[in-house]
mmCIF file of the N, C-alpha and C atoms, coordinates in Angstrom:
data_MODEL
# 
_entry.id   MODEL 
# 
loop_
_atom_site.group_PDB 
_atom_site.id 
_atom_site.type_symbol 
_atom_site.label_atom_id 
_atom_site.label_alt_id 
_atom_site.label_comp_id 
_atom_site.label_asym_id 
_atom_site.label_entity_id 
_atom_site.label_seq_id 
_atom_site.pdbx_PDB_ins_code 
_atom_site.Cartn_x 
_atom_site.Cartn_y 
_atom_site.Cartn_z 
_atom_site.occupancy 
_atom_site.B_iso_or_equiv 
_atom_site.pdbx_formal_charge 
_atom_site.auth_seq_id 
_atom_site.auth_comp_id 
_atom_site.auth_asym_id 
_atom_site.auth_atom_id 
_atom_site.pdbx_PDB_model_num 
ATOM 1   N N  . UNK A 1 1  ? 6.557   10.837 40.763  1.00 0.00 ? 1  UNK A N  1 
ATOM 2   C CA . UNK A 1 1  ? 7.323   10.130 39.777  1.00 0.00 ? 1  UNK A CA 1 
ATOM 3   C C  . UNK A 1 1  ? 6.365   9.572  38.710  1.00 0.00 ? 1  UNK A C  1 
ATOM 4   N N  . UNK A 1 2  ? 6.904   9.437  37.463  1.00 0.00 ? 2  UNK A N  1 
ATOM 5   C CA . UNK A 1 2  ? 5.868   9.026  36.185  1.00 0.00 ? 2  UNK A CA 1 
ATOM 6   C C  . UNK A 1 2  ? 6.344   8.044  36.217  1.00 0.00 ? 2  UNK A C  1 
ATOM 7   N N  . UNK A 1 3  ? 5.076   7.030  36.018  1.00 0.00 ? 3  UNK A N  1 
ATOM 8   C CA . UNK A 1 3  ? 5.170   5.435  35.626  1.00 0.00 ? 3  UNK A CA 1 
ATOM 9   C C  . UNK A 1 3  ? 5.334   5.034  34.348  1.00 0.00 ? 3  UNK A C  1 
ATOM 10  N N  . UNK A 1 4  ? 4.935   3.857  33.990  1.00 0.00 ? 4  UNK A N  1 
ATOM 11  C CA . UNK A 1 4  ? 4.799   3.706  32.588  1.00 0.00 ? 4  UNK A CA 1 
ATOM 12  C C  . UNK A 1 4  ? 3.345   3.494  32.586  1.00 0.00 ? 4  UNK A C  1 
ATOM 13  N N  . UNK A 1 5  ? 2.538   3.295  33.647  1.00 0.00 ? 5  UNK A N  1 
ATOM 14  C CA . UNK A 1 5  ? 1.202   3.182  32.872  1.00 0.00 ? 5  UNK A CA 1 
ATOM 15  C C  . UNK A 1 5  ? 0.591   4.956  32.658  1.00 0.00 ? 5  UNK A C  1 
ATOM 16  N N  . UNK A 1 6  ? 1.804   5.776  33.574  1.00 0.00 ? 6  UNK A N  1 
ATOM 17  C CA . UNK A 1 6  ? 1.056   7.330  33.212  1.00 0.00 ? 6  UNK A CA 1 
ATOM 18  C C  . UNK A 1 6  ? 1.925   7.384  31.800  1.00 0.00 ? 6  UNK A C  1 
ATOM 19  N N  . UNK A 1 7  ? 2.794   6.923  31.049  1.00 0.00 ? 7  UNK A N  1 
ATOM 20  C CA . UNK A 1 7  ? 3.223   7.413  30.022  1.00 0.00 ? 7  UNK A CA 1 
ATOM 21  C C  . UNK A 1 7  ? 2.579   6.848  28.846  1.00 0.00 ? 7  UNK A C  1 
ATOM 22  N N  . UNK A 1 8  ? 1.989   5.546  29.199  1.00 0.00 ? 8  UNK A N  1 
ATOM 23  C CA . UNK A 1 8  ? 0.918   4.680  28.532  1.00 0.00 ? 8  UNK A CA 1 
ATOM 24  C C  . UNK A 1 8  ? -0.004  5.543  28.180  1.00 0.00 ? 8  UNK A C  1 
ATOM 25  N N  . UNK A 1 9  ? -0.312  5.652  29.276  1.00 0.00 ? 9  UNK A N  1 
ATOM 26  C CA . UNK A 1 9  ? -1.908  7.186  29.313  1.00 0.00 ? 9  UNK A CA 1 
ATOM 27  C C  . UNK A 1 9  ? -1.716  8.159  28.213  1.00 0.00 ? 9  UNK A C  1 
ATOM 28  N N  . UNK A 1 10 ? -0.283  8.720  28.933  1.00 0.00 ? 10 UNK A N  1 
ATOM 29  C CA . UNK A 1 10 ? -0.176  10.594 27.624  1.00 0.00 ? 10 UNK A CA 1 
ATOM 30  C C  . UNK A 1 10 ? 0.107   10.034 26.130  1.00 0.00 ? 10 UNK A C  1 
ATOM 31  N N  . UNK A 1 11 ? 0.693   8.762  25.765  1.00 0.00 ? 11 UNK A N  1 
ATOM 32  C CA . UNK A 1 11 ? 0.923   8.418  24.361  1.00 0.00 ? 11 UNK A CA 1 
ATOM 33  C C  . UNK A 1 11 ? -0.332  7.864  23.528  1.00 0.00 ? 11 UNK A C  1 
ATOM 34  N N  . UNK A 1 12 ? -1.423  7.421  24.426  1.00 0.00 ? 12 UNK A N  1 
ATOM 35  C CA . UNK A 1 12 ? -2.961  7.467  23.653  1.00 0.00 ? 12 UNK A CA 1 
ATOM 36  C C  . UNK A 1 12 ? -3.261  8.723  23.899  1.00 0.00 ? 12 UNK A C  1 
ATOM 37  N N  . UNK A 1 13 ? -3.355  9.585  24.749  1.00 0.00 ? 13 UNK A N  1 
ATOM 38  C CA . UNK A 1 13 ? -3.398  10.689 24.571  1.00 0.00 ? 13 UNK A CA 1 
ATOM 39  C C  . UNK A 1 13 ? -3.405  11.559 23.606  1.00 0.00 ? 13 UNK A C  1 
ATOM 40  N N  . UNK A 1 14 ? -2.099  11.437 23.478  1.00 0.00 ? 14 UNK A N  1 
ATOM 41  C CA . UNK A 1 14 ? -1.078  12.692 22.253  1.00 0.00 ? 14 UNK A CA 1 
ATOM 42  C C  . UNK A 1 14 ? -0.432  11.736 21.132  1.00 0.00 ? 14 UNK A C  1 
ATOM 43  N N  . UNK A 1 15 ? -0.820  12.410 20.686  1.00 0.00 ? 15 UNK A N  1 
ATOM 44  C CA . UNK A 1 15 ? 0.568   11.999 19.141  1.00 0.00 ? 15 UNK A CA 1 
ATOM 45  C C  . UNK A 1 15 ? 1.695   12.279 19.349  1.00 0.00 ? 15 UNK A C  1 
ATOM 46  N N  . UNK A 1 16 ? 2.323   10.882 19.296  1.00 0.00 ? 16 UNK A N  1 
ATOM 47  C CA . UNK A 1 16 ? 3.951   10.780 19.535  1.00 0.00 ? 16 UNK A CA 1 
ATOM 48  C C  . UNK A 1 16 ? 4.650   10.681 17.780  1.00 0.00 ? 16 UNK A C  1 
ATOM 49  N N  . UNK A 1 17 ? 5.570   10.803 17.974  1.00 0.00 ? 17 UNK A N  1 
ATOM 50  C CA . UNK A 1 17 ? 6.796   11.229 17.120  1.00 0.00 ? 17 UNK A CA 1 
ATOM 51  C C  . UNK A 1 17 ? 6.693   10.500 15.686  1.00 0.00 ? 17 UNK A C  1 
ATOM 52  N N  . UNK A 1 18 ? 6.237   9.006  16.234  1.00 0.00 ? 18 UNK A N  1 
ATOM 53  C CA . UNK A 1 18 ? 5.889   7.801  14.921  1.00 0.00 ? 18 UNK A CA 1 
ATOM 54  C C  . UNK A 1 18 ? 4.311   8.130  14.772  1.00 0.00 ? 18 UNK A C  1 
ATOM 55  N N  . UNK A 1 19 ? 3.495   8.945  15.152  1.00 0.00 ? 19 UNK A N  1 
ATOM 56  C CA . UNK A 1 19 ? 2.448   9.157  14.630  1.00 0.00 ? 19 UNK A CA 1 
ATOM 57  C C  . UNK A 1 19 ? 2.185   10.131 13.424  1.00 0.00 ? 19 UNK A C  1 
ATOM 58  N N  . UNK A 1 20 ? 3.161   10.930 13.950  1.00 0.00 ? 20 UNK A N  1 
ATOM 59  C CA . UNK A 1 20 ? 3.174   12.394 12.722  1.00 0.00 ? 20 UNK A CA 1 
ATOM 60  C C  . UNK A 1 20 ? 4.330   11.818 11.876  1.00 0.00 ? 20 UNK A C  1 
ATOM 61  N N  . UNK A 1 21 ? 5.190   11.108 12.065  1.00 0.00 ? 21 UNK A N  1 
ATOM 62  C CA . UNK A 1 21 ? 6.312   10.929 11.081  1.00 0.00 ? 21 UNK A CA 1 
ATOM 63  C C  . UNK A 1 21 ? 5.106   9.871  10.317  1.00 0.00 ? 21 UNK A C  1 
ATOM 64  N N  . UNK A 1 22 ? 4.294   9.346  11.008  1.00 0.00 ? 22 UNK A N  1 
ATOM 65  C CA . UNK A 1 22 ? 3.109   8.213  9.562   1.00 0.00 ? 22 UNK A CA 1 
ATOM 66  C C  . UNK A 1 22 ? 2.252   9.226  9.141   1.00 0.00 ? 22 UNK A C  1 
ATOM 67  N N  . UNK A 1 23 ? 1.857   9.966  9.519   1.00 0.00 ? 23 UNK A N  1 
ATOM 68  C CA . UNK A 1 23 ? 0.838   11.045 8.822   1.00 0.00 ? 23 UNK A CA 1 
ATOM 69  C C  . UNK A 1 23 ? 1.782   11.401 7.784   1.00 0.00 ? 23 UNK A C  1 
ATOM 70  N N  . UNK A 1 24 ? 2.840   12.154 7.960   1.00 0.00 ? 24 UNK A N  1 
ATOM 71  C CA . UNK A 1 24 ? 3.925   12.685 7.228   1.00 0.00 ? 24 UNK A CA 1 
ATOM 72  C C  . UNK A 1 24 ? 3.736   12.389 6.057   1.00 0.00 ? 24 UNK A C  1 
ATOM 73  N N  . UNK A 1 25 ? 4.259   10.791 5.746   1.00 0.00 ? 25 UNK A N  1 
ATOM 74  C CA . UNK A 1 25 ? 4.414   10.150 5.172   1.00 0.00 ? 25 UNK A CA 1 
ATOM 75  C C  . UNK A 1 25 ? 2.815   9.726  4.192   1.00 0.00 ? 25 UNK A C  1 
ATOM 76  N N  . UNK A 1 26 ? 2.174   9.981  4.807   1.00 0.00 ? 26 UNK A N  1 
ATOM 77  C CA . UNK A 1 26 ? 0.658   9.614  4.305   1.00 0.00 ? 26 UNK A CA 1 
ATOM 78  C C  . UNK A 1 26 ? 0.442   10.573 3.036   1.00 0.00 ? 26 UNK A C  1 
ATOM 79  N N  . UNK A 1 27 ? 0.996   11.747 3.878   1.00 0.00 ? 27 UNK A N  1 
ATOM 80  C CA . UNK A 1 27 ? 0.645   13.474 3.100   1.00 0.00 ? 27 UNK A CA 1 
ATOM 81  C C  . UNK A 1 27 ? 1.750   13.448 1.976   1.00 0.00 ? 27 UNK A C  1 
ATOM 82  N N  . UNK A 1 28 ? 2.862   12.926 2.188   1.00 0.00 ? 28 UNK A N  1 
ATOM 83  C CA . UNK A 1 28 ? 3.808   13.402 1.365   1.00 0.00 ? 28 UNK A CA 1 
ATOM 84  C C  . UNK A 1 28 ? 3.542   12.345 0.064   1.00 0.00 ? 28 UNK A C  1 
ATOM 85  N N  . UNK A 1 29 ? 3.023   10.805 0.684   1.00 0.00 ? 29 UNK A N  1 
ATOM 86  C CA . UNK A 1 29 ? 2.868   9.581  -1.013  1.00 0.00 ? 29 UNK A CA 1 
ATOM 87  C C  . UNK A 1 29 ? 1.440   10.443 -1.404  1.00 0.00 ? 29 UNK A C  1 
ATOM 88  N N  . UNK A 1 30 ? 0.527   11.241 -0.854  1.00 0.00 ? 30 UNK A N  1 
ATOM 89  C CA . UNK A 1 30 ? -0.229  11.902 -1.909  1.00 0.00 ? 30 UNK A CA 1 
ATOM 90  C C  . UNK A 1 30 ? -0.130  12.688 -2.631  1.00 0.00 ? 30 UNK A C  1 
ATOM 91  N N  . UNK A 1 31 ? 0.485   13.788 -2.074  1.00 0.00 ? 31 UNK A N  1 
ATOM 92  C CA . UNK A 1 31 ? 1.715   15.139 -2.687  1.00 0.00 ? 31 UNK A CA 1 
ATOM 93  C C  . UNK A 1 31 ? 2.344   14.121 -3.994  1.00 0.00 ? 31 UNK A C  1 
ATOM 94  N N  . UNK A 1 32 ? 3.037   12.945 -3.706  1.00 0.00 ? 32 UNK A N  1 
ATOM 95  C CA . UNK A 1 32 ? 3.788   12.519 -4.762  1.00 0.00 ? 32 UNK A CA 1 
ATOM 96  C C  . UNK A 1 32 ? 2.277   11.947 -5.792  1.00 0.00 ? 32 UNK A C  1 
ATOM 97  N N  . UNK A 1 33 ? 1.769   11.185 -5.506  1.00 0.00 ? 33 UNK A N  1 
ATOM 98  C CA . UNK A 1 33 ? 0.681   11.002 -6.512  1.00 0.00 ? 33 UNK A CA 1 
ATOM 99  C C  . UNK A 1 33 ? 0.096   12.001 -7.313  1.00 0.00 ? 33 UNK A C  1 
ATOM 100 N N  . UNK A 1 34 ? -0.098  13.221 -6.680  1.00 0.00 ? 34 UNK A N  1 
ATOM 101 C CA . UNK A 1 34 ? -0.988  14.038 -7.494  1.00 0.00 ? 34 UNK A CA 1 
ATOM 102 C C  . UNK A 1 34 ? -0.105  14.688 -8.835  1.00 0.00 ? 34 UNK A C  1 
ATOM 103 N N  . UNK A 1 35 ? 1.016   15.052 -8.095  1.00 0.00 ? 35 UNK A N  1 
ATOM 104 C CA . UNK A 1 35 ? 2.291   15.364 -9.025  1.00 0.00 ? 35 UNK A CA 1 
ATOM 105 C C  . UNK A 1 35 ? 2.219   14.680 -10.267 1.00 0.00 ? 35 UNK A C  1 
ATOM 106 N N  . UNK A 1 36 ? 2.353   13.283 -9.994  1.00 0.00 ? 36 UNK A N  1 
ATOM 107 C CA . UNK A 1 36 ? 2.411   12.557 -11.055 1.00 0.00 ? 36 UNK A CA 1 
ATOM 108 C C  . UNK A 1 36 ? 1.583   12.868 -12.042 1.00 0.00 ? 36 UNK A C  1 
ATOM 109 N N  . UNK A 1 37 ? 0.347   13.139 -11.403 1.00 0.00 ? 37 UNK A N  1 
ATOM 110 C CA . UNK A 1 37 ? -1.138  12.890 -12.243 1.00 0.00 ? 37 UNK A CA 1 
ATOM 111 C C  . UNK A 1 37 ? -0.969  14.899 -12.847 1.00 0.00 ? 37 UNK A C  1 
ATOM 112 N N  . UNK A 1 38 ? -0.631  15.314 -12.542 1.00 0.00 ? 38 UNK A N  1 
ATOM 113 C CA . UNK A 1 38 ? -0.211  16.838 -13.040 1.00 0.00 ? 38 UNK A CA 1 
ATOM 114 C C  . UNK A 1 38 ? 0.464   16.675 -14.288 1.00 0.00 ? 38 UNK A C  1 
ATOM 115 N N  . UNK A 1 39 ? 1.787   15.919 -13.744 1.00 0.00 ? 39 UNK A N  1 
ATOM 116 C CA . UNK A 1 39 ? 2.823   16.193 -15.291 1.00 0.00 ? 39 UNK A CA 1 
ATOM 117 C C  . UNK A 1 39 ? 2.440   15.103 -16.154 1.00 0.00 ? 39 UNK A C  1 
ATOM 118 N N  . UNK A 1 40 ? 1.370   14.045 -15.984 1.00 0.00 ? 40 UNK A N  1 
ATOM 119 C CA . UNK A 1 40 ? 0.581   13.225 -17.215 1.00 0.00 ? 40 UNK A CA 1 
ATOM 120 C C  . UNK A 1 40 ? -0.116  14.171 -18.098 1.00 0.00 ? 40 UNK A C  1 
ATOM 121 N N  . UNK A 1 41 ? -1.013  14.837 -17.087 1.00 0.00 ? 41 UNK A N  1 
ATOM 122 C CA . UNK A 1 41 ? -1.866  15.667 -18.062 1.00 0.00 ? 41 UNK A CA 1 
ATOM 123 C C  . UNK A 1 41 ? -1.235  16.565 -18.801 1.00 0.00 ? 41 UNK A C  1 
ATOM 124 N N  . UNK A 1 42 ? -0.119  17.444 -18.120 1.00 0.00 ? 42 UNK A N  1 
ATOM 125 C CA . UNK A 1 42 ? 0.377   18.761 -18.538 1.00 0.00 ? 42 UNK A CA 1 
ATOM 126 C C  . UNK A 1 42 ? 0.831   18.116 -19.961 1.00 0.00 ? 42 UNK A C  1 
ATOM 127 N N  . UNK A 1 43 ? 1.825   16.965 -20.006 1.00 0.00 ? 43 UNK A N  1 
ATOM 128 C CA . UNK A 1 43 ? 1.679   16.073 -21.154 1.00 0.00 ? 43 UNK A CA 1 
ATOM 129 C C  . UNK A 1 43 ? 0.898   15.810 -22.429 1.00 0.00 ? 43 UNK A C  1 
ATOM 130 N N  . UNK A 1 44 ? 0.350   15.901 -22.327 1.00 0.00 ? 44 UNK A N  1 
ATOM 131 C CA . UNK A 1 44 ? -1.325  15.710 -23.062 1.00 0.00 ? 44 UNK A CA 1 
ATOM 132 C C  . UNK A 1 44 ? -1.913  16.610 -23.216 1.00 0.00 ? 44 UNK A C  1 
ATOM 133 N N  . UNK A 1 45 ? -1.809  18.244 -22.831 1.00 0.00 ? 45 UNK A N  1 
ATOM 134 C CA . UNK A 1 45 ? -2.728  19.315 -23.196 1.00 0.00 ? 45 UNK A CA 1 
ATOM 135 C C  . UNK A 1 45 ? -2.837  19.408 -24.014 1.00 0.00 ? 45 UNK A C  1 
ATOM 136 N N  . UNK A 1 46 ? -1.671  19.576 -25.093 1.00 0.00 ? 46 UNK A N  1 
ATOM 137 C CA . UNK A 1 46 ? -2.122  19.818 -26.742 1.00 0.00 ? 46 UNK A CA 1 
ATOM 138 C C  . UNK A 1 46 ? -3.246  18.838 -27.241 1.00 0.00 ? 46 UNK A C  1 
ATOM 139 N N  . UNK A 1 47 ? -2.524  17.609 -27.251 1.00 0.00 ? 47 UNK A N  1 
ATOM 140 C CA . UNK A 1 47 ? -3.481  16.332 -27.832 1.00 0.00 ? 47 UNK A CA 1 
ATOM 141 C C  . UNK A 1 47 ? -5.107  16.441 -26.735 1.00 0.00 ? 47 UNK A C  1 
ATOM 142 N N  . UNK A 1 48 ? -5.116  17.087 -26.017 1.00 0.00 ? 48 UNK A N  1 
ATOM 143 C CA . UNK A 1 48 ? -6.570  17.069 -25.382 1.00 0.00 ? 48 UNK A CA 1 
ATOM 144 C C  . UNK A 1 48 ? -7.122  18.175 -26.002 1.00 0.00 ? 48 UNK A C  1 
ATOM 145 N N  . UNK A 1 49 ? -6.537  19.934 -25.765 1.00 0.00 ? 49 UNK A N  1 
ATOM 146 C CA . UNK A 1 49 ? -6.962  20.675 -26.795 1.00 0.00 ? 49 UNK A CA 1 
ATOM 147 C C  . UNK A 1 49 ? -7.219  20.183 -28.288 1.00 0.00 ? 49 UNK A C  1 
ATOM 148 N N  . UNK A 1 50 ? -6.726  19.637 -28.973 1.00 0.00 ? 50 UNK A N  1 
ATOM 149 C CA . UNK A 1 50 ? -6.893  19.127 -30.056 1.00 0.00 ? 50 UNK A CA 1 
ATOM 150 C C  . UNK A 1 50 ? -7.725  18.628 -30.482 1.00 0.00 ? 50 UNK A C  1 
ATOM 151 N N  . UNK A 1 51 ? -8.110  17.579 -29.605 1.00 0.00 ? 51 UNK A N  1 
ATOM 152 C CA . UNK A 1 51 ? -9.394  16.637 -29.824 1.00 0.00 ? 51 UNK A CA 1 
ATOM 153 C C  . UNK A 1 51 ? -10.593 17.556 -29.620 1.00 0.00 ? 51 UNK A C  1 
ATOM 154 N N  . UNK A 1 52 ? -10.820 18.557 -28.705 1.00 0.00 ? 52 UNK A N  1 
ATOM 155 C CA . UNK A 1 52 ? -11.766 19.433 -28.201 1.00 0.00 ? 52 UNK A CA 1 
ATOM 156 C C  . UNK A 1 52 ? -11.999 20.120 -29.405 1.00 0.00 ? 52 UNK A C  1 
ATOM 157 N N  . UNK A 1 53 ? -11.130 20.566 -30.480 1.00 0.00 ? 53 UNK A N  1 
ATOM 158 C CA . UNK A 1 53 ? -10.995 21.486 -31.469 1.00 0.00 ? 53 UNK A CA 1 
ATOM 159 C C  . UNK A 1 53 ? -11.696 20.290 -32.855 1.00 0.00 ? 53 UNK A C  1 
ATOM 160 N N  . UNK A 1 54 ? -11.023 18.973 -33.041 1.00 0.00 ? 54 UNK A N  1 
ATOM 161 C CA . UNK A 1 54 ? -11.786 18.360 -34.143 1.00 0.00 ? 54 UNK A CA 1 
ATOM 162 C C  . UNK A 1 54 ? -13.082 17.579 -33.368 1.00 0.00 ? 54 UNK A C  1 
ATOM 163 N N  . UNK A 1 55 ? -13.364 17.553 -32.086 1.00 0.00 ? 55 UNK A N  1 
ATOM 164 C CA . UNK A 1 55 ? -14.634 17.325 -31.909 1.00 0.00 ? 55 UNK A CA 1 
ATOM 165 C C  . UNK A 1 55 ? -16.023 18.714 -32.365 1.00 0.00 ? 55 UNK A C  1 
ATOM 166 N N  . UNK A 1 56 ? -15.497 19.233 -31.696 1.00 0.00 ? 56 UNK A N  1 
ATOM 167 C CA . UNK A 1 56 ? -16.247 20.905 -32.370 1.00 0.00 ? 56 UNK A CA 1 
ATOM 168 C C  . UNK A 1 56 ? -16.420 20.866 -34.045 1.00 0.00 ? 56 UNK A C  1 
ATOM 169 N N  . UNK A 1 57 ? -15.833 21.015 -34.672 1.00 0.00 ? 57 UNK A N  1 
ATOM 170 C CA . UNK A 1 57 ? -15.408 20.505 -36.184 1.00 0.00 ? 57 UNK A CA 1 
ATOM 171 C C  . UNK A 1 57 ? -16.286 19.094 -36.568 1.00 0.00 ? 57 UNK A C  1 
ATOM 172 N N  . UNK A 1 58 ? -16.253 18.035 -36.385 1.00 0.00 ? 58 UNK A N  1 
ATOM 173 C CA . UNK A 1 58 ? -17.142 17.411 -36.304 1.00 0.00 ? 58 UNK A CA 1 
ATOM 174 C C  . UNK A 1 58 ? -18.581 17.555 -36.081 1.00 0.00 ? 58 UNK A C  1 
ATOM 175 N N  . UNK A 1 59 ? -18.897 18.012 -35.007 1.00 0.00 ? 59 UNK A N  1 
ATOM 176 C CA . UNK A 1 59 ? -20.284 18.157 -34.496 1.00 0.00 ? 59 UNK A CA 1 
ATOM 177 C C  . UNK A 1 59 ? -21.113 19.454 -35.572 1.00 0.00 ? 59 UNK A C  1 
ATOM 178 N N  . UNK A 1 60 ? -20.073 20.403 -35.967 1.00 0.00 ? 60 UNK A N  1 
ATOM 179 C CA . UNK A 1 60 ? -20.371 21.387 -36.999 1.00 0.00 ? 60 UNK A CA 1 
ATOM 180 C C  . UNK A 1 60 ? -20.832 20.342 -38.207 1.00 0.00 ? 60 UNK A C  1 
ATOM 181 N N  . UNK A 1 61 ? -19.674 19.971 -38.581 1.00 0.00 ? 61 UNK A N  1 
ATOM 182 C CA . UNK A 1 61 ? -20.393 19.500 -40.516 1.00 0.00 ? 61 UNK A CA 1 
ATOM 183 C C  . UNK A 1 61 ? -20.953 18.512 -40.044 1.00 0.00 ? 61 UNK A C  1 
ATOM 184 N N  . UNK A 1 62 ? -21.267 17.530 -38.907 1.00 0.00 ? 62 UNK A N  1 
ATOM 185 C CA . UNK A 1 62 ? -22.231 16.303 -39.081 1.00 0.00 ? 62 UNK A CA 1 
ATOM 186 C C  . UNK A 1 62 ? -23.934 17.363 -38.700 1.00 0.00 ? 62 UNK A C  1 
ATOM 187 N N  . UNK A 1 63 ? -23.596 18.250 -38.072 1.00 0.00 ? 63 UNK A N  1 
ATOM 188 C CA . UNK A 1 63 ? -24.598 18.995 -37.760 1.00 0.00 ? 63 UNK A CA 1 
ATOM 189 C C  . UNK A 1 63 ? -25.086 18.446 -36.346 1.00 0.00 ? 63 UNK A C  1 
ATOM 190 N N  . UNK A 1 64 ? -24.488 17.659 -35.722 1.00 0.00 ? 64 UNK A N  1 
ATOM 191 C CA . UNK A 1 64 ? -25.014 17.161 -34.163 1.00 0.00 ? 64 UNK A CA 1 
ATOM 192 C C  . UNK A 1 64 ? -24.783 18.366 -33.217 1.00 0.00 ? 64 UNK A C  1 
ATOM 193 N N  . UNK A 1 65 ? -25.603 18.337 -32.382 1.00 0.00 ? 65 UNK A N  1 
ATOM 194 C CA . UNK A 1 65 ? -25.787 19.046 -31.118 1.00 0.00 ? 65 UNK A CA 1 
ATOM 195 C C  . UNK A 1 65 ? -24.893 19.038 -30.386 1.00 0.00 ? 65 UNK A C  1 
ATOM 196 N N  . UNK A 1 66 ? -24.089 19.519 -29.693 1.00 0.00 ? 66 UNK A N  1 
ATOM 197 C CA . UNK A 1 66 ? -22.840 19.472 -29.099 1.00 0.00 ? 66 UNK A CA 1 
ATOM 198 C C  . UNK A 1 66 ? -23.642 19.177 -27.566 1.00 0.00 ? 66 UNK A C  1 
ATOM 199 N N  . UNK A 1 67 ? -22.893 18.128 -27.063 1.00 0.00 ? 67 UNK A N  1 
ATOM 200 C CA . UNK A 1 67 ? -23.326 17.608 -25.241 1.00 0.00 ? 67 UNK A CA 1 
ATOM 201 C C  . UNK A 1 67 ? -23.089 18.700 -24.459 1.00 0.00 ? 67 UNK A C  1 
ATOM 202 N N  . UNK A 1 68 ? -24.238 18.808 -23.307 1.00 0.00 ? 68 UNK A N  1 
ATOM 203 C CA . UNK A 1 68 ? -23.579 20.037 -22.772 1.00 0.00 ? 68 UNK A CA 1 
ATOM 204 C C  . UNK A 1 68 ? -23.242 19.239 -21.178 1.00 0.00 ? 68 UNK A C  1 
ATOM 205 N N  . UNK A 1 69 ? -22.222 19.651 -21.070 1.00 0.00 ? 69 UNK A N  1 
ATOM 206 C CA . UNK A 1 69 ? -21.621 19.446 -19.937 1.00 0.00 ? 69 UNK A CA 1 
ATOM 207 C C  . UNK A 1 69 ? -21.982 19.802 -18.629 1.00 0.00 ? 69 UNK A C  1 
# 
């Protein structure tokens, strides 16, 4: 017959049901964060291309060295 200190035992053991439903949950508010941080940028490509295009333009007629990355 199983006790509770053998069920004590297998639940440090193993990952029970509220362990993966908190992982879950761990994985899924990062999934949602990154998302976010996706459709900010996707937002902003033009105006980032843009700036990339009059920084280039700049660095031409001032005659500066362009940073290398």
């Amino acid at each position: 017959m199983i006790t509770d200190a053998d069920v004590t035992k297998l639940e440090k053991k193993f990952a029970t049901k509220a362990d993966l439903v908190n992982f879950k949950d761990v994985i899924l508010h990062e999934i949602k964060g990154l998302r976010e941080d996706v459709a900010i940028v996707t937002g902003y490509k033009d105006q980032i291309e843009d700036i990339d295009y009059r920084v280039e333009r700049l660095e031409k007629h001032t005659k500066i060295p362009p940073v290398a990355s």
